[in-house]
C-alpha positions in Angstrom: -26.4 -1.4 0.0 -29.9 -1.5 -0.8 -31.1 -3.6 -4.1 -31.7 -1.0 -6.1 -28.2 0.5 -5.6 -26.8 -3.0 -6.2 -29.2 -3.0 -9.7 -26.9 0.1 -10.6 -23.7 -1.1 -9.9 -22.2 -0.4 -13.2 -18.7 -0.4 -15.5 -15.4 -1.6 -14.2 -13.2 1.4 -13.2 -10.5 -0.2 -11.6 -8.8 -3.2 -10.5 -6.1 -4.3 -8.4 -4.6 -8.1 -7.4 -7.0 -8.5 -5.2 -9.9 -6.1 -5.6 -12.3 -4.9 -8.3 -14.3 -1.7 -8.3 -17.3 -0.7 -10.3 -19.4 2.5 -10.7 -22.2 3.0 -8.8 -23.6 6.5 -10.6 -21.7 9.2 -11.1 -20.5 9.8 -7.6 -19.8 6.6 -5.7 -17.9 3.4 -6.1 -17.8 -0.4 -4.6 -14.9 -2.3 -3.8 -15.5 -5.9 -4.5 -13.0 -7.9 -2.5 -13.2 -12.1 -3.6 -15.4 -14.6 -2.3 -14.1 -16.0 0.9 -12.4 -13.1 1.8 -12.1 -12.9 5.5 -15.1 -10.2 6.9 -12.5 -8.8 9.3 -10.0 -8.2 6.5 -13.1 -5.9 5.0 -14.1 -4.6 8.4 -10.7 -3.4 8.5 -10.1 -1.5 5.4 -13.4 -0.1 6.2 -12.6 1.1 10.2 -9.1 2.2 8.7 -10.8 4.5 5.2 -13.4 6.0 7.5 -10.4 6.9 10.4 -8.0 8.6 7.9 -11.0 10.5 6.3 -11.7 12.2 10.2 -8.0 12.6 10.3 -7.7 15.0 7.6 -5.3 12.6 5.4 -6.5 13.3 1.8 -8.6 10.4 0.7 -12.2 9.8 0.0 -15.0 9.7 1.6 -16.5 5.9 2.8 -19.7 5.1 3.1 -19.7 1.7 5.0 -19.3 -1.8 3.8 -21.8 -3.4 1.5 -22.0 -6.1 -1.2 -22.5 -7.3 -4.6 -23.6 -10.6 -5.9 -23.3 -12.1 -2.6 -19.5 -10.9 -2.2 -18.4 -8.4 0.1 -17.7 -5.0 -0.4 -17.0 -1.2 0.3 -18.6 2.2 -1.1 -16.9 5.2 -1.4 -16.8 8.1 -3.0 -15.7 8.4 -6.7 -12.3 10.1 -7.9 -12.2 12.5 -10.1 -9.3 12.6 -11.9 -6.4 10.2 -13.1 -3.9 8.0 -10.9 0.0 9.2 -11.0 0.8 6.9 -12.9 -2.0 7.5 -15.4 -0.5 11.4 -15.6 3.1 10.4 -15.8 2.3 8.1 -19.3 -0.1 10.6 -20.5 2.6 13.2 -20.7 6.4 12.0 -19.3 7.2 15.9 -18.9 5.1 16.0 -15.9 7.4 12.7 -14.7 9.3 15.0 -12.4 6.4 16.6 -10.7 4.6 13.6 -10.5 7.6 11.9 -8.3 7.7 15.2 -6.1 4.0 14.8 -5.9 4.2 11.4 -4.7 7.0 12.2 -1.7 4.8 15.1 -0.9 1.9 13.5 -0.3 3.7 10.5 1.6 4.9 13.4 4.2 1.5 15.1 4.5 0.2 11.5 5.4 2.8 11.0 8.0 2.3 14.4 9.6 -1.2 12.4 11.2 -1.3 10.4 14.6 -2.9 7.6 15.7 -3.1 4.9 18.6 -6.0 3.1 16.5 -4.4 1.3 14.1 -2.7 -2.0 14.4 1.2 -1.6 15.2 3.4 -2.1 12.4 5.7 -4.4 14.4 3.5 -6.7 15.6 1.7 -7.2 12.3 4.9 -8.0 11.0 5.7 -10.5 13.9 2.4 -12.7 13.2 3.3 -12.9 9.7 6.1 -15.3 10.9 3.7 -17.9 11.2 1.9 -17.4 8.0 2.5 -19.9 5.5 4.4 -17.7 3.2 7.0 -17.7 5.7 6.8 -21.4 6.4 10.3 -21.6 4.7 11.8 -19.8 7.7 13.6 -22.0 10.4 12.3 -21.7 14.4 16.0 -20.2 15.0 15.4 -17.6 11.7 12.1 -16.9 13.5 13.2 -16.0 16.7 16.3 -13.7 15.4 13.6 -12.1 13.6 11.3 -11.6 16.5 14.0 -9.6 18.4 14.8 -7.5 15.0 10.9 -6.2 15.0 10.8 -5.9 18.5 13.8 -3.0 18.6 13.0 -0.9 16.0 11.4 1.9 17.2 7.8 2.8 18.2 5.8 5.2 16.6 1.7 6.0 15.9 2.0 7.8 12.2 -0.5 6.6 9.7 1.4 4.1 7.5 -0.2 2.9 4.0 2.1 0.1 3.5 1.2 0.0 0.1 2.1 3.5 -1.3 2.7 3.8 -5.1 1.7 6.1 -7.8 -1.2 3.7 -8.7 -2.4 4.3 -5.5 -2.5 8.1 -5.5 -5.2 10.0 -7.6 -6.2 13.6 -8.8 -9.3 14.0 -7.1 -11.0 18.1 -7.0 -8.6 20.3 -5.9 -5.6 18.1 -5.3 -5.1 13.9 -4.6 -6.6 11.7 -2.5 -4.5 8.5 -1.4 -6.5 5.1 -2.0 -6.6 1.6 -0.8 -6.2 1.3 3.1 -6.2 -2.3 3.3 -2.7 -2.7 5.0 -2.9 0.7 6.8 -1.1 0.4 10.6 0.4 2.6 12.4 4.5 3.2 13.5 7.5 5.4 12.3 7.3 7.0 9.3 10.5 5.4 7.8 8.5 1.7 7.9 6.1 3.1 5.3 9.1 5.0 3.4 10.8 1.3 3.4 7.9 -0.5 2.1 7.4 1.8 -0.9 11.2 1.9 -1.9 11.0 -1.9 -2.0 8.2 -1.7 -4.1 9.7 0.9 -6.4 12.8 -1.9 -6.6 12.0 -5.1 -5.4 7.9 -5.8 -6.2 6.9 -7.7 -9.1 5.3 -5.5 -11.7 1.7 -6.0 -13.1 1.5 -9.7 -14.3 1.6 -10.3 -18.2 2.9 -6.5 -18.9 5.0 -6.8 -22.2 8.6 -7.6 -22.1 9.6 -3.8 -23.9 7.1 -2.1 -21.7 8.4 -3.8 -18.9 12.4 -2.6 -19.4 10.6 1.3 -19.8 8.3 0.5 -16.5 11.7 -1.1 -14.6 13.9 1.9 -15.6 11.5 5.0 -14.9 10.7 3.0 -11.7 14.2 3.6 -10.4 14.2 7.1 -11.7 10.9 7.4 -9.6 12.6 5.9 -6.4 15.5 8.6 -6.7 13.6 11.8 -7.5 10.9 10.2 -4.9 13.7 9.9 -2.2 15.3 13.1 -2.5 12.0 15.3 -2.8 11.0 13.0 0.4 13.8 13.7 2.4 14.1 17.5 1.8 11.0 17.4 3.0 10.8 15.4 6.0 14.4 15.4 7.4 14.7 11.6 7.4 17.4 9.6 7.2 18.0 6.9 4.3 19.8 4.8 8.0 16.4 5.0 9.4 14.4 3.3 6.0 17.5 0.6 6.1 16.9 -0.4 9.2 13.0 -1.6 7.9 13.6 -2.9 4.9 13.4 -6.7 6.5 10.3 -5.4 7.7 8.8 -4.4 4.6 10.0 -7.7 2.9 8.3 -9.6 5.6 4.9 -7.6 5.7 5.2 -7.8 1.7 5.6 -11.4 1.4 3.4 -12.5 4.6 0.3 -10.1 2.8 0.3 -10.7 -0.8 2.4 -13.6 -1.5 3.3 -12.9 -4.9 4.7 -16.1 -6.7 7.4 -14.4 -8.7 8.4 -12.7 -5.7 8.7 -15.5 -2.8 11.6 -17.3 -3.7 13.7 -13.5 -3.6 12.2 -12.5 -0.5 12.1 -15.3 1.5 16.2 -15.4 0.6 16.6 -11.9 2.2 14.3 -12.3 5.2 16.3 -15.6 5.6 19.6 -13.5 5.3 18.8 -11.0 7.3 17.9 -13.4 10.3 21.3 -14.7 10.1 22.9 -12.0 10.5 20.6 -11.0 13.5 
């Protein structure tokens, strides 16, 4: 980014756990990741935004990596409308649609192909190492290891971080956001990751305790109506998401490393190598 475009690097409009994104005009956007955020980690998210975009997966358009302030970034093109989340608050009779909306686009994003995306599997296996995981035992490990290395090969697009939050009205339909995690795989690892984060995942720190209980119980109406629009869709078989749950747990835990959420996830991983 040139300095003048840095000089107009404007308002906040959005912000995510590790991310924040200002204006820059009326038609483009950076993504400010932290200081000391690893170059490859951006390099990827870019390689990953710009590959989806050729694919024909709806998103938005990127226009390479940049910075601001001395931290590193990406441009892209602005949305135009509200997240799925944003509509279902706005006006819960839309809730329905929004949740149909949500499985809809999942399936149109797994309908693309790839080979140039990293393998969901063997992400998941290097994780192991990470110190999230440090809790695991060399045994728990290696019982692991075998469990990601038989579940089944596949070269869909996977998000790995699909919500509503993450899905936004943008001209004549949505546009899917945030690529940082994308891989590639079966479908039914990206269908696992978002039903554990439509159960399992933390919600957004410091929400109030009564907005919370609403958030936690339309969450799990979400997950249903998301599941069944989902599978009428696609065919898939809620066997085939179970079998990728640990997966999701480990990719959730070895990625983000939410606090609130170790302590429970690390448990399951831990459970499900035993009974490997």
């Amino acid at each position: 980014m040139t300095r003048s475009a840095e000089d107009r690097a404007g308002e906040i409009v959005g912000r995510g756990r590790t991310s924040v994104v200002y204006a820059i005009g009326t038609d483009r956007v950076i993504k400010i990741y932290p200081e000391g955020t690893d170059p490859a980690e951006v390099r990827a998210e870019e390689h990953a935004a710009g590959l989806i975009h050729r694919l024909g997966v709806p998103g938005v358009r990127c226009y390479g990596s940049s910075e601001l302030d001395g931290r590193p970034g990406i441009v892209f093109e602005r949305l135009t409308g509200d997240s799925l989340t944003t509509i279902a608050e706005r006006d819960l009779r839309r809730f329905p649609q929004v949740c149909r909306t949500l499985a809809e686009y999942h399936a149109r994003m797994h309908r693309a192909r790839t080979e140039d995306l990293p393998d969901v599997r063997r992400v998941a296996a290097g994780l192991l190492d990470s110190p999230p995981l440090a809790g695991l035992t060399g045994s728990q490990r290696q019982a692991l290891r075998r469990y990601l290395e038989d579940l089944p090969d596949g070269d869909r697009v996977l998000h790995l971080d699909f919500h509503p939050q993450n899905v936004f009205g943008h001209l004549d339909g949505y546009a899917i956001i945030d690529w940082y995690s994308a891989c590639r795989g079966a479908a039914a690892a990206d269908v696992a990751m978002s039903i554990l984060l439509m159960s399992e995942a933390e919600l957004w720190p410091g929400t109030p305790p009564l907005k919370k209980l609403l958030y936690l119980a339309s969450r799990a109406a979400m997950r249903r109506l998301y599941w069944r629009r989902y599978r009428g869709v696609t065919g898939m078989a809620h066997d085939d998401v179970a079998r990728w749950l640990t997966c999701a747990r480990i990719l959730r835990l070895g990625l983000l490393d939410v606090p609130s959420e170790r302590h429970r996830l690390l448990r399951r991983i831990r459970a499900a190598a035993v009974a490997q």
